[in-house]
N, C-alpha and C positions, 0 to 999 in steps of 0.2 A: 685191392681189398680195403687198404684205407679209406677209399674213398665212396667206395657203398656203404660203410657205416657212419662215414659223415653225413651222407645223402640221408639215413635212415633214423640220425641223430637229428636232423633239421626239419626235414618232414614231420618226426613224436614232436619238435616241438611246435612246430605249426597247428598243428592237430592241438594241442592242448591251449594254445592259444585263442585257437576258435571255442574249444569247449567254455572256455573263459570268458567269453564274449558273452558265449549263449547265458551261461548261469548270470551272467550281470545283466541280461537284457531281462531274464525270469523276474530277477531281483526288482529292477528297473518298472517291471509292468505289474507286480505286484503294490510298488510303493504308489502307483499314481493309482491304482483301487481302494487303496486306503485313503488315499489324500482326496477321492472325491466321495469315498462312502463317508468320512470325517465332514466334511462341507456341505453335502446333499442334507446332511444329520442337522446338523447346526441349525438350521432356521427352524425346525422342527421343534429341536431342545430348548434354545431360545424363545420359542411363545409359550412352550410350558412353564419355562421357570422363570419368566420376565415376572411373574404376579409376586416372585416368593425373592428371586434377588435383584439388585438394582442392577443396570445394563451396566455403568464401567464395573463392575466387581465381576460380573462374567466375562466382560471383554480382559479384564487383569486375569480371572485364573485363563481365561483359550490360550493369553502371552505367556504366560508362567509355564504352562505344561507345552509348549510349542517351545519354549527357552529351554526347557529339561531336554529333551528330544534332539534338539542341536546340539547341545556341548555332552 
């Protein structure tokens, strides 16, 4: 008896481990859709607003809010 509820204690948690997996790989493929719809963007943004700010003061805010976003 003991030991079919260890069996069935080790398998829930295998099972939850892969479920864990999955949601991190969701997580995982959702951040690289952002991180390329953010950079596909960019060159875009960049010739709009090159007329109106100078290029290190845009290349300073992309660092500053890419620094936010790390820490």
């Amino acid at each position: 008896m003991l030991d079919i509820d260890c069996l069935l204690k080790s398998r829930k948690i295998k099972a939850e481990k892969i479920l864990n997996r999955r949601v991190l790989m969701k997580k995982g493929i959702i951040y690289i859709f952002i991180t390329a719809f953010a950079f596909s963007t960019m060159e875009i943004v960049g010739k709009l607003i090159s007329t109106q700010i100078n290029p290190f003061q845009l290349t300073f805010i992309r660092f500053f809010i890419g620094s936010i976003f790390l820490y």
